[in-house]
TIMARFI-572282 format. One line per field, with one value per residue (C-alpha): x, y, z; residue in one letter; residue number from 1. Coordinates in steps of 0.25 Angstrom, whole numbers, plus 5000, padded with zeros to 4 digits. Layout:
xx = X:...
yy = Y:...
zz = Z:...
aa = A:...
i = NUM:...
This chain:
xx = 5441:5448:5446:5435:5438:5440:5449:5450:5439:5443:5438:5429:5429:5418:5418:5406:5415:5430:5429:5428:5439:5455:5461:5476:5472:5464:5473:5486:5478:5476:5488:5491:5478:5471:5468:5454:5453:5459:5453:5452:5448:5436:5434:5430:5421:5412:5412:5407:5394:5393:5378:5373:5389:5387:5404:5408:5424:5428:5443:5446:5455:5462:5462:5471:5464:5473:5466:5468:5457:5449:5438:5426:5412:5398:5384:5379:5366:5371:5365:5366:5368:5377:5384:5372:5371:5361:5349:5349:5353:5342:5331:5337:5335:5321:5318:5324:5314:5304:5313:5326:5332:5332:5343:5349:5355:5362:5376:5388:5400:5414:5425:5425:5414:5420:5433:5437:5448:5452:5451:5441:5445:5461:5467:5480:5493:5493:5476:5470:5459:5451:5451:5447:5435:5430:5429:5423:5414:5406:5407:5401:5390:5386:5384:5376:5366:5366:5363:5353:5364:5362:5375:5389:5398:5415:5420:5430:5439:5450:5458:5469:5457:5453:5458:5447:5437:5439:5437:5424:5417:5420:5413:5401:5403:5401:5413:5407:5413:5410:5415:5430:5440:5449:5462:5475:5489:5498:5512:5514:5520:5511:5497:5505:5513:5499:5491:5503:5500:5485:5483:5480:5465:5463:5474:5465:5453:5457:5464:5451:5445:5455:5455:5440:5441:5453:5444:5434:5445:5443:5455:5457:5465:5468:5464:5467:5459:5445:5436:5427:5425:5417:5404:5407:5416:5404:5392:5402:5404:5389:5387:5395:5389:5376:5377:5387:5383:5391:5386:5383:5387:5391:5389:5400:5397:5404:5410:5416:5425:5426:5434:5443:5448:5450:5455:5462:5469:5479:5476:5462:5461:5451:5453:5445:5440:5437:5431:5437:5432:5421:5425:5418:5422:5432:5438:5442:5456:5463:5477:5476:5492:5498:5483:5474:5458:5450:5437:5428:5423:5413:5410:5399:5391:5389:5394:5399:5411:5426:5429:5430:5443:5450:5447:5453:5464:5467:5465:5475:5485:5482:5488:5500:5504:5499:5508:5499:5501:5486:5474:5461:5450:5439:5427:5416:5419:5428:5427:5434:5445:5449:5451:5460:5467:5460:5459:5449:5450:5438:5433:5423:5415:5410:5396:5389:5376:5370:5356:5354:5347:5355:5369:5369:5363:5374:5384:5371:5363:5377:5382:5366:5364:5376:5387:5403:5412:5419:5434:5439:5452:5455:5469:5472:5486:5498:5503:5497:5487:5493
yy = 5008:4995:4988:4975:4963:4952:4943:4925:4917:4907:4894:4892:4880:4882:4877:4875:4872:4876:4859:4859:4868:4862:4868:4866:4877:4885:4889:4889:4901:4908:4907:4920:4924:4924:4912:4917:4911:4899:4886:4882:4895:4893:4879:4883:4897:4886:4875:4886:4888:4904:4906:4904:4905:4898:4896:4892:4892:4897:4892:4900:4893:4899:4890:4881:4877:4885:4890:4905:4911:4906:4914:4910:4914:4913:4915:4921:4929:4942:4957:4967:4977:4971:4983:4991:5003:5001:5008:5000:4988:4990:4994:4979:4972:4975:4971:4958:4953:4954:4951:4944:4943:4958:4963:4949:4941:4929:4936:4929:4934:4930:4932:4927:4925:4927:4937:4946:4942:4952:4948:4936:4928:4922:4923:4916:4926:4930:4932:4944:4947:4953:4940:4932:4944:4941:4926:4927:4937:4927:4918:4924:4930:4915:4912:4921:4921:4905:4908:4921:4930:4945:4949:4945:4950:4950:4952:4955:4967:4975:4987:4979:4974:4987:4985:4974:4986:4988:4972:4971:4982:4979:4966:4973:4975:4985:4988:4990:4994:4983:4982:4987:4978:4983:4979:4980:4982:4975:4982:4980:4970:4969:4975:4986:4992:4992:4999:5008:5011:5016:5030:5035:5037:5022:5017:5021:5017:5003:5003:5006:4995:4986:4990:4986:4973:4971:4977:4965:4953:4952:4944:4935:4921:4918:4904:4897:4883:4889:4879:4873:4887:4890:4891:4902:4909:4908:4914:4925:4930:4927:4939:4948:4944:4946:4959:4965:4981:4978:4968:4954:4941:4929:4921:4913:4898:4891:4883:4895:4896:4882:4882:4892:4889:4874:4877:4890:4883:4895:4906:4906:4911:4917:4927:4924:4936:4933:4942:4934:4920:4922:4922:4932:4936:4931:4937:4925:4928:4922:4924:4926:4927:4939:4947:4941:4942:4944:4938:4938:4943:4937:4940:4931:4944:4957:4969:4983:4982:4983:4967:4972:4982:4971:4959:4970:4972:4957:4955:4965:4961:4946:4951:4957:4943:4935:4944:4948:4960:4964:4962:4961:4965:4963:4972:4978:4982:4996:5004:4998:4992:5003:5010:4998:5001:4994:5000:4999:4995:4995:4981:4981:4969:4968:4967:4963:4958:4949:4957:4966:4976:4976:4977:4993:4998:4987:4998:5010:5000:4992:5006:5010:4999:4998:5006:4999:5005:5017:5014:5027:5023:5027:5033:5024:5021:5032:5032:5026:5014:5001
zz = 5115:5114:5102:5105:5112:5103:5108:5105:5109:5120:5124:5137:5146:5156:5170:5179:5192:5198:5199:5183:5182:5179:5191:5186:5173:5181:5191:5181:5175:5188:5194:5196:5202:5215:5221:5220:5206:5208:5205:5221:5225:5214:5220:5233:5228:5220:5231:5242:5235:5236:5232:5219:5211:5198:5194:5180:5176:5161:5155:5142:5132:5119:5107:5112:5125:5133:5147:5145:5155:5165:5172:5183:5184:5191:5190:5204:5206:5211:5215:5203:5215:5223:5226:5229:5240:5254:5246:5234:5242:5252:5240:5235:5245:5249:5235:5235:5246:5238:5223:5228:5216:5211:5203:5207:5196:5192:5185:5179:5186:5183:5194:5208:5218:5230:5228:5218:5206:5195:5184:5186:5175:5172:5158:5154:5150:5136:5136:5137:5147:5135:5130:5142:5145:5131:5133:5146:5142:5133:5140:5151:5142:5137:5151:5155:5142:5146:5160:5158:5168:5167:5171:5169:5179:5178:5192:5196:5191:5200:5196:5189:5179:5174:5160:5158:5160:5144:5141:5148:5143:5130:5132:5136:5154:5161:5169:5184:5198:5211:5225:5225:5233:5244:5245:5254:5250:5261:5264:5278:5286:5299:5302:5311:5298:5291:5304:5304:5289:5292:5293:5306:5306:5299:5309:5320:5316:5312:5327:5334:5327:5330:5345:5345:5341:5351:5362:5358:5357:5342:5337:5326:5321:5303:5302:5287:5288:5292:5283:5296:5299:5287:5292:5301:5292:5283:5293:5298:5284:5280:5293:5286:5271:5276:5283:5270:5264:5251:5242:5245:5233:5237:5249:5257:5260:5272:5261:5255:5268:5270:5254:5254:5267:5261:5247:5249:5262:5269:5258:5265:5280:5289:5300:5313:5320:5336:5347:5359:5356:5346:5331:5327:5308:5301:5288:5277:5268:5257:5255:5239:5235:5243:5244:5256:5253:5262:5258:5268:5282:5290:5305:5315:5318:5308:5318:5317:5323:5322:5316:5302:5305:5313:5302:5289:5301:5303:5287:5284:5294:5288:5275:5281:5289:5276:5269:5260:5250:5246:5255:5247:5256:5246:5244:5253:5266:5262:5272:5284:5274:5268:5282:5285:5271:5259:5246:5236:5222:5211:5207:5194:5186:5172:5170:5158:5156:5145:5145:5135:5144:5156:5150:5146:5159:5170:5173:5176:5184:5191:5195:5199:5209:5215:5222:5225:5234:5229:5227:5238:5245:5259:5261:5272:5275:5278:5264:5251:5254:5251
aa = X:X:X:X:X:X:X:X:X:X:X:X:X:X:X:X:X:X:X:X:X:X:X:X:X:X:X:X:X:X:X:X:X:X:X:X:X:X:X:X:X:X:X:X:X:X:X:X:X:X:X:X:X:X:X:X:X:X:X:X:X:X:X:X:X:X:X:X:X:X:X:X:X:X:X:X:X:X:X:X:X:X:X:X:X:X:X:X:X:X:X:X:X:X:X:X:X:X:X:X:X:X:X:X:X:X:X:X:X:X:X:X:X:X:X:X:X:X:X:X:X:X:X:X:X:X:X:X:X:X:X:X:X:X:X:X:X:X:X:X:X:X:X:X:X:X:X:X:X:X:X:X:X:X:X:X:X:X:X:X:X:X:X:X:X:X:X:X:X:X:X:X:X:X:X:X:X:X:X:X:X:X:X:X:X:X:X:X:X:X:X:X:X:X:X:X:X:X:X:X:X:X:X:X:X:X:X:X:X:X:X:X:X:X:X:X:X:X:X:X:X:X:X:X:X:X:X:X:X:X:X:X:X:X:X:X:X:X:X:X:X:X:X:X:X:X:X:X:X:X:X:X:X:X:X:X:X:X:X:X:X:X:X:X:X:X:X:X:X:X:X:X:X:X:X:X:X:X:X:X:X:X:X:X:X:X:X:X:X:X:X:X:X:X:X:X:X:X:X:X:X:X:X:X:X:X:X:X:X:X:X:X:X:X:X:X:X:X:X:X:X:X:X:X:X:X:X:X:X:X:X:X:X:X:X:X:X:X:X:X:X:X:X:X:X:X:X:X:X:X:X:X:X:X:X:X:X:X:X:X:X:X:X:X:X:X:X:X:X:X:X:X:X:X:X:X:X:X:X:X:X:X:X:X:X:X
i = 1:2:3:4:5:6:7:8:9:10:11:12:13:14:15:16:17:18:19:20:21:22:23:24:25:26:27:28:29:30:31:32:33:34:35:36:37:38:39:40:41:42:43:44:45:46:47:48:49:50:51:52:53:54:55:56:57:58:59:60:61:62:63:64:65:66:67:68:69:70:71:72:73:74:75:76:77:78:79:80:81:82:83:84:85:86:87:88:89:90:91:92:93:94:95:96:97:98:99:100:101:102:103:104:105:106:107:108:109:110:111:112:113:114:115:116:117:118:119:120:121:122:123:124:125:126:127:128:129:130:131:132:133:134:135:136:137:138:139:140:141:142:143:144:145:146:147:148:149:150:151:152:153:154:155:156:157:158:159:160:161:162:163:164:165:166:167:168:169:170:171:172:173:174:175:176:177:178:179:180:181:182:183:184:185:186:187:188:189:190:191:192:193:194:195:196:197:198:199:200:201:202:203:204:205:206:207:208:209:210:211:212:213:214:215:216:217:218:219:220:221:222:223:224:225:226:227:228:229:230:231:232:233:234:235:236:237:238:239:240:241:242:243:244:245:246:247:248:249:250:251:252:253:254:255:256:257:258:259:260:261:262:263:264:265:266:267:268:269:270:271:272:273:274:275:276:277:278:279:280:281:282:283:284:285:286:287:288:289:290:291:292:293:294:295:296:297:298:299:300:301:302:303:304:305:306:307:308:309:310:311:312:313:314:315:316:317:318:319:320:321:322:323:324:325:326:327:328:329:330:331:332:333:334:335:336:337:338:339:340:341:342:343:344:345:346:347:348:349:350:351:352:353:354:355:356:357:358:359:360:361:362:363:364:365:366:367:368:369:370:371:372:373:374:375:376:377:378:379:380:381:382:383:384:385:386
């Protein structure tokens, strides 16, 4: 066992607004990560209203006023199961006609609402992240004792970020699975290299579905300024929100599409997806370095049809002509991405909570009520998948 965490006690400014917030020190620290933390990005993720996020800002400073961390966080009141199965999830939601807030509530959750960013915090060269976790920590703890939160939630951890298992759990979380993320690996030149790549069963299975869509005119066009479209943008993706098996959080305002299509200029793009003259989904993008998100879908009518396969197509063969070298296809949705190629990678949270009685029973009752996607990897490609 690592000896206990006892590191320098830093300095906190705290911030009620990205407005408050210097931008020229905040995105001097953040230089080297996503454009997902940066201070524009967080402008426009406060200014779209998403429902009931509370944002508050931290700086940590050594004894010399030095900025050496910086970290963002957010009260929001949120589903204890989230990621539960259709029995439990059925059982919930009889009850909540009659109790709607049951085993709803308000948490304090540190990352980023709308995307994922492992680590969710920054830390200048020279500190270490069990010193920065140890600052949070309390800070988050005086909070939630101020504001009467339950939970305390760090969000969100990738593969890379499995040393920091040890930090937290000495500081009292429970180190807990969530959704996993899929992800692409791009290595071809053109959309042909990559459906040469596919294995013949996955080949043909993406080509029946692409030969449906052309049998019905289904097309497309990549637009960049799509700012007045934001109100349909909005109510095609509220279809797909609304009609979602995996678990449900935050939801998209017309301003949201309105911002990142006015503050993250061409990073930010949409794909239009037509059948003959009538526009029909769209998927939104963000060209974040060289990996592409896909962030959302949103389609005018829920259907079970074939426009999922073409749109992954068509996102995939963005990347390749953005020149893109990983594509983040997000989470939910597995199956039809990894037919297309997508891996899956494990993605965990640390959970604490500041009641007494709850705190030694999260990890049963967390694992008890809800049920992520197992990380199993489809061996998809000819040789090795990317």
């Amino acid at each position: 066992m690592p000896a206990r965490i006892n590191p320098p006690l830093l300095k906190v400014r705290l911030f009620n607004s990205i407005n408050e917030v210097p931008k020229d020190q905040w995105d001097e620290l953040l230089k080297a990560r996503s454009c997902t933390m940066s201070h524009k990005f967080w402008q426009l993720v406060e200014d779209a209203n998403l429902n009931g996020f509370q944002y508050k800002h931290a700086f940590f400073l050594n004894e010399h006023d030095e900025l050496v961390g910086l970290s963002s966080f957010y009260t929001v009141t949120n589903d204890i199961a989230i990621f539960s199965q259709d029995r439990l999830r059925n059982t919930l939601t009889f009850i909540r006609r009659l109790f709607p807030r049951f085993l709803r509530f308000r948490m304090l959750e540190c990352g980023t609402p709308i995307i994922m960013n492992s680590p969710p915090y920054a830390v200048k060269s020279g500190v270490s992240d069990a010193c920065l976790l140890y600052n949070l920590n309390a800070l988050l703890r005086t909070i939630a004792r101020q504001q009467s939160i339950w939970f305390i939630l760090i969000r969100d951890f990738d593969v890379n970020a499995k040393s920091l298992e040890t930090y937290l759990k000495m500081l009292g979380y429970h180190w807990l699975n969530i959704l996993p993320n899929s992800e692409m690996d791009i290595k071809w030149g053109s959309i042909d290299e990559y459906r040469t790549s596919l294995k013949s069963y996955y080949r043909s299975k993406l080509v029946k579905h692409l030969k449906r869509n052309t049998q019905l005119g289904v097309h497309h066009d990549l637009i960049e300024d799509f700012g007045e479209l934001a109100v349909e943008l909005c109510q095609q993706w509220l279809v797909v929100h609304h009609h979602a098996d995996e678990c449900e959080r935050e939801v998209l305002t017309p301003e949201f599409y309105r911002g990142i299509s006015d503050v993250m200029g061409s990073r930010s793009m949409v794909l239009r997806f037509y059948r003959g003259d009538e526009w029909i989904g769209h998927a939104l993008l963000l060209l974040d370095g060289d990996i592409l998100r896909w962030l959302y879908f949103g389609r005018r009518e829920a259907a079970n049809d074939s426009l999922y396969f073409y749109c992954i197509h068509t996102v995939i063969e963005t990347a390749i002509s953005l020149g893109a070298q990983r594509l983040d296809l997000g989470m939910t949705t597995y199956p039809i991405k990894q037919d297309l190629g997508a891996c899956l990678s494990s993605i965990h949270m640390a959970i604490y909570s500041p009641v007494f009685w709850i705190q030694p029973f999260i990890s049963w009752g967390f694992r008890l009520m809800n049920k992520p996607a197992t990380v199993r990897n489809k061996s998809v490609f000819k040789q090795s998948a990317p």
